[in-house]
C-alpha positions, 0 to 999 in steps of 0.5 A: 056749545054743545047744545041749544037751538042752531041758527043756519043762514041760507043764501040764493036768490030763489025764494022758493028753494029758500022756503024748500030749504026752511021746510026740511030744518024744520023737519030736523026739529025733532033732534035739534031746534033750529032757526032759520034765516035766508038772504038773496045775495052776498052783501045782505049775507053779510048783513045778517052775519054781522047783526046777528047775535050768532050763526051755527052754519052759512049754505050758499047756493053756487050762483047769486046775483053778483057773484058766487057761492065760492067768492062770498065763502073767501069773504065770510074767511076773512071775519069768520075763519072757523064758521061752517059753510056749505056749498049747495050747488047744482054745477059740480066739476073737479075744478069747482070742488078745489076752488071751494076747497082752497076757500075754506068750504067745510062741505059740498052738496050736489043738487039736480041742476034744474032745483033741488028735489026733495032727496036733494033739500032733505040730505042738506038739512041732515048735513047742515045738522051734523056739521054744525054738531061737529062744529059745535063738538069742535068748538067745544074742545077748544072751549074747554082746553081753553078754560083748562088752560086758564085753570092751569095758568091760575094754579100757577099763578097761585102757587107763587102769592105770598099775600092776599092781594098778589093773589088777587092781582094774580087772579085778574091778569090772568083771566083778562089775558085769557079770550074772550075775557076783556076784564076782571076783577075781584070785590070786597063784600062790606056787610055793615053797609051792603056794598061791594067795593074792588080791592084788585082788578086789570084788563079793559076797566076805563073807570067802569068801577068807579061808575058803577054802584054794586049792592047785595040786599034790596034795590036794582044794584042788587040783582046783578051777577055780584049781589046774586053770587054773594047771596046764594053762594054759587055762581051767577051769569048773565050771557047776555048783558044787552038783553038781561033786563036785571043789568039795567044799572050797569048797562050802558057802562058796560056795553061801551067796554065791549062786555057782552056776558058776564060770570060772578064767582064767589069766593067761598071755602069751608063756609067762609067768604074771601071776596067775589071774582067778576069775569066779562067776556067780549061775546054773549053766551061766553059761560055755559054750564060746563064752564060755570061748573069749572069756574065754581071749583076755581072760586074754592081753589082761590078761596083755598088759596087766600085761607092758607095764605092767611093761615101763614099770615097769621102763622108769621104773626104768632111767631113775631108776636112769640118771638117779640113777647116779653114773657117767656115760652118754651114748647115740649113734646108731649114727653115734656122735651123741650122743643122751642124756646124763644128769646125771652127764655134765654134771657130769664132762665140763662139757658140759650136755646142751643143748651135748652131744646131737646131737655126737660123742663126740670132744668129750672127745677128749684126743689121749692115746689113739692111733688104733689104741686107737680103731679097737679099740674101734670094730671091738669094739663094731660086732662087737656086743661089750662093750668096756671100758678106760681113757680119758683125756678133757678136760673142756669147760674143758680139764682132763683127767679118766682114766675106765673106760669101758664101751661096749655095743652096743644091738640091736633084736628083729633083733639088728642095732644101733641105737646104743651105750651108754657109762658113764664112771667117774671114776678121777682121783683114784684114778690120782693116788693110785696115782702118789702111792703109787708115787712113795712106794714108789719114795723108801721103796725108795730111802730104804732102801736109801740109808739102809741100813735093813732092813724086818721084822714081828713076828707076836705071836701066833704069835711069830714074827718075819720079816725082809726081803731088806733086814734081812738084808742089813743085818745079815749074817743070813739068816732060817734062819741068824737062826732067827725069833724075838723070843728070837733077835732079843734075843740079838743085842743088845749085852748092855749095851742089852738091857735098855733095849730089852726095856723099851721094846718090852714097854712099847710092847705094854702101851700099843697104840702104836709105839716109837722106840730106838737100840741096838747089834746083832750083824752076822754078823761079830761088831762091833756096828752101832748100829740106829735101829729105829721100829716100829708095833703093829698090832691086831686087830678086838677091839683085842688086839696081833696084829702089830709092823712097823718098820724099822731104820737101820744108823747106826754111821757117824753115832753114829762120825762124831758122836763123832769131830765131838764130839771134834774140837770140843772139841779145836779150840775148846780147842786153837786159841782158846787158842793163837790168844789167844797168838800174837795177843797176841804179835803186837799186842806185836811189831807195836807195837815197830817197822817190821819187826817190824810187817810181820812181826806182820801176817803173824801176825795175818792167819794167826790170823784164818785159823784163827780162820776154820777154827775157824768153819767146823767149827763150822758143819760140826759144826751141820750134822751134828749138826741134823736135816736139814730140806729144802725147795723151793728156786729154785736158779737164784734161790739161785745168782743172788744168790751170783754178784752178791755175788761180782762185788762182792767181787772185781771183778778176777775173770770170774765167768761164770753160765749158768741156765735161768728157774727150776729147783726141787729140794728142799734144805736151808736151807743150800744157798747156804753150799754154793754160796758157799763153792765160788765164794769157794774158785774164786776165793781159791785161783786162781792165774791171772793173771786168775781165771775161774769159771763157775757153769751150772745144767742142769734136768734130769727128775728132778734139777738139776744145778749144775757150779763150773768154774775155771781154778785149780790144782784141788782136791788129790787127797788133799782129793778122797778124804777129802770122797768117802770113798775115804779115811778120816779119819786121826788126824794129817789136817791138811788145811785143805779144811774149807770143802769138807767143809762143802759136802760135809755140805750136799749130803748133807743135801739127798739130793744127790751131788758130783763132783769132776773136771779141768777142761780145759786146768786147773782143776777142777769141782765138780759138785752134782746135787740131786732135782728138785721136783715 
């Protein structure tokens, strides 16, 4: 206010002193533009000053036509308390000067009664110019204490929001409290759609933002103080919105609100926009450059307010988010000391975060991990790299835990680092697993290829069917020779079990489940193999069949050896129950005749309770091999323990030596003592030394156990040796009577195990079982 042209209204009813008057502030130009308006009496006066967008100055003669200078002072008052008025009269008198006084006249000048000379006219016009200036000035001070004012309310107000709306909530009850403010408001700049739509306003609104459209790019609704602002970055004011032709768009609604000016203020800190401030002021020219120099710091100081209130926000949010997080963080200082921990430490490292914080990290330190695998991470995370990789920690109570961990480096503005961040991600469980599925692939690869088994799938849908290394090798056939496909596959069936199989299989897709058949298969060299195949069908999302995997077992040998047993059983119980009823009923007749025939009837009746013995044991033989094997988990030193002490009972007179660790699990059928049992009996039974000797020693190795017979006797006949290791087929006229090593032969192959037969030194042999060990 300070500045700009003056507008003075001169009051009297003489034209000429009027034209006098406008001449000589005209001659004030040179320091100030002036402008100048006369009326002849007081009603017109009061016309003017209420069309007129503003006047700096009143100057009234004293006498008019219906009245006094004096009474149109005392009306002016009334609607203008703080306007300058200068009484311009050629009647002064003591009392005329206190009733101007008591009206509110800020100056008086005399003039010749008769007209005002030109010293007269000319001292008014300088006057007029340093009143107004100092109205101005005045106006000013007030102006700027008022802007201050505001400034220091909005601090405050700042101060106190804890969120991005209260701030701007904040912000516009403030200035529309604030006169000449009537209204405010703050908008959100959309830059997919080039709108400017309100998120906070108060004061007088009455729907004026629902009825006006703002936009920032092209068009009328552009050109406003909003679009200008968010384009340019700086303030944008329009002092008079009647006038300003590019408020057009909002024009009509704003006038019937009572705004006059308006200031944009964009809310902008370090680059970044927060949104734009919209001021309206009930009069024209409410925003002068000082003024727009104040509100533009208060738009960074909001700007400012809503970057920090969202740092905080997204402060609380990491902490939740830390707090709430599954994995486990602790902070340290750049010492390593322990700074945080939040509560998923505490659970997955059993240290509270009283007992954690001020320690080092080391407390976890398990002894797994090697100094060279520290030393790593500590030259990566100084060098203000990311390090990642797997730990293995021990919990407070000892127990071990394996994590992903994670360690980052924090910096600060500078970029030199200040502590580190850890997260630790429990993996235990998923690396138990892992070793679990690989101890199983592991006694999958090897049950295949211990079983002779061959693995395929069979894709339906496009009807073909693969098949492994392993399916090859079983069945001589590679996949080019095989040719790939379920036809193929049912040529190869004996002709008499295609029919069967095909039953099965079509049955098996009809019902969405696996299947289970034995049937005999075409091997590359034209015999038949009998394959045991367990096959599952796989779907779809939609339930449809899409795929089937199986696998096959070659077992010729088992369907072979099974009928063979089969034979063999009937034959023996047939054959030798019956001559054993014969020659026992000879031999009770002899032995009764007589003394010598007595003796010779007992050599009879001891050899028939031997074959009856045989007899037994092939039936346990052929039980054995017919019944599903069934292992357990068995002490084999406790198995051993009590054999060795039911041994030494029965025969006192032989040295039955026994040598064992405390305990040595391995998995094993039920039967595994009868094995063990008959290997020390026959030792014994069949040693021919003066005095029989017999170790049993059990050696508990990493992944098997070990149980060596040793005994000075003549040792195992050779042609018994290769039958029991199958370098010799059985033949049709074997006559052997080592059916109790065939025994312990079956048992240990029904409990995954191996026997070796070797010379013992200087004579004698041993036997040697090795069986997995338990985990």
């Amino acid at each position: 206010m300070t500045g700009g042209a003056f507008r003075v209204l001169y009051v009297d009813p003489d034209a000429a002193t009027a034209d006098r008057v406008a001449a000589a502030l005209e001659a004030q130009s040179a320091a100030v533009e002036i402008e100048f308006e006369s009326a002849t009496d007081a009603p017109e006066a009061m016309t003017r000053l209420g069309e007129a967008a503003s006047i700096d100055c009143v100057v009234s003669a004293h006498t008019l036509p219906d009245g006094t200078g004096i009474e149109l002072l005392r009306t002016i008052r009334e609607s203008f308390p703080e306007l300058p008025c200068v009484l311009f009269t050629g009647v002064l008198s003591i009392g005329l000067v206190r009733e101007a006084i008591d009206a509110g006249v800020t100056d008086i000048l005399p003039r010749d009664s008769d007209g005002p000379d030109d010293a007269d006219v000319s001292l008014l016009a300088e006057r007029v110019v340093d009143v107004v200036t100092q109205y101005r000035a005045a106006g000013r001070t007030r102006e700027l204490e008022r802007i201050h004012g505001v400034i220091r309310h909005l601090h405050r107000g700042l101060v106190h929001a804890s969120s991005a709306p209260e701030i701007d909530r904040r912000v516009c009850e403030i200035f529309s409290r604030s006169d000449p403010y009537v209204f405010a408001w703050v908008g959100e700049y959309d830059p997919g759609s080039k709108t400017v739509t309100a998120r906070a306003a108060a004061g007088i609104e009455e729907g004026y933002l629902d009825a006006v459209t703002i936009t920032v790019e092209d068009g009328a609704t552009a050109r406003g103080p909003t679009g200008r602002a968010i384009r340019t970055r700086e303030v944008a004011v329009m002092q008079n919105l009647s006038a300003d032709p590019a408020y057009e768009p909002w024009r009509e609604q704003a006038l019937e609100r009572g705004y006059r000016s308006s200031a944009a203020i964009p809310l902008v800190h370090d680059g970044a926009l927060y949104g734009v401030l919209n001021v309206y002021a009930d009069r024209t020219g409410a925003f002068d450059a000082e003024e727009r120099e104040l509100l533009e710091d208060l738009g960074e100081t909001i700007a400012y307010a809503h970057y920090d209130v969202l740092l905080h926000e997204e402060a609380r949010r990491f902490q939740r988010a830390v707090e709430q997080a599954a994995d486990a963080v602790f902070i340290t200082d750049v010492e390593g000391t322990i700074e945080y921990v939040n509560p998923s430490f505490e659970s997955l490292t059993g240290y509270a975060a009283s007992e954690a914080v001020g320690r080092n990290p080391r407390i976890l330190k398990s002894g797994e991990q090697s100094r060279e695998y520290y030393e790593s991470m500590w030259e990566s995370i100084l060098d203000g790299e990311v390090w990642e990789g797997e730990v293995v920690n021990e919990r407070k109570s000892g127990e071990r835990y394996h994590a992903e961990q994670t360690v980052a480096p924090i910096t600060d503005e500078t970029g030199d680092i200040e502590g580190f961040v850890a997260i630790q991600r429990d993996i235990t469980e998923q690396r138990e697993r892992e070793r679990e599925l690989r101890q199983a692939e592991r006694r999958l690869s090897l049950a295949i290829a211990a079983a002779d088994a061959g693995v395929w799938e069979w894709d339906i849908e496009n009807e073909e069917l693969y098949w492994e290394d392993s399916m090859a090798e079983l069945v001589g056939l590679d996949t080019e020779t095989f040719g790939g496909t379920y036809e193929d596959f049912i040529a190869g069936v004996h002709p008499e079990d295609r029919a069967a199989v095909e039953r099965t299989v079509r049955g098996a897709l009809r019902r969405g489940d696996g299947f289970e058949m034995e049937y005999r298969f075409r091997h590359e060299r034209g015999e038949y193999l009998w394959l045991l195949t367990r096959a599952q069908l796989l779907t779809d999302a939609e339930g449809r069949a899409e795929r089937v995997t199986g696998i096959s077992v070659d077992i010729s040998e088992r369907v072979d050896r099974t009928e063979q047993l089969r034979v063999l059983d009937r034959v023996l119980r047939h054959n030798l129950r019956n001559d054993m009823s014969v020659i026992l009923g000879h031999a009770e007749t002899i032995r009764d005749d007589g003394e010598a025939a007595s003796s010779a009837a007992e050599a009879i009746l001891a050899k028939g309770r031997t074959l009856l013995e045989t007899v037994d044991k092939e039936r346990e033989i052929v039980e054995t091999i017919s019944e599903p094997p069934e292992q357990t988990e068995v002490d084999v030193v406790d198995v051993c323990a009590r054999i060795v002490e039911t041994a030494r009972e029965r025969h006192p007179d032989a040295v039955i030596e026994f040598d064992a660790p405390a305990t040595a699990p391995a998995g094993a059928t039920g039967k595994l003592g009868r094995a063990i049992s008959e290997l020390l009996e026959n030792a014994v039974v069949h040693n021919d030394s003066e005095t029989p000797t017999v170790s049993i020693a059990v050696e508990r190795r990493a992944e098997t156990v070990r149980i060596a017979v040793a005994d000075n006797g003549p040792g195992v006949p050779e042609a018994e040796r290769k039958v029991l290791t199958r370098e010799k087929e059985v033949e049709p006229l074997y006559h052997g009577s080592g059916l109790g090593l065939r025994l312990v032969n079956w048992i240990v192959r029904r409990s995954a195990g191996t026997l070796e037969f070797a010379e013992n030194a200087p004579r004698g042999s041993v036997v040697t079982i090795e069986l997995p060990a338990s985990t």
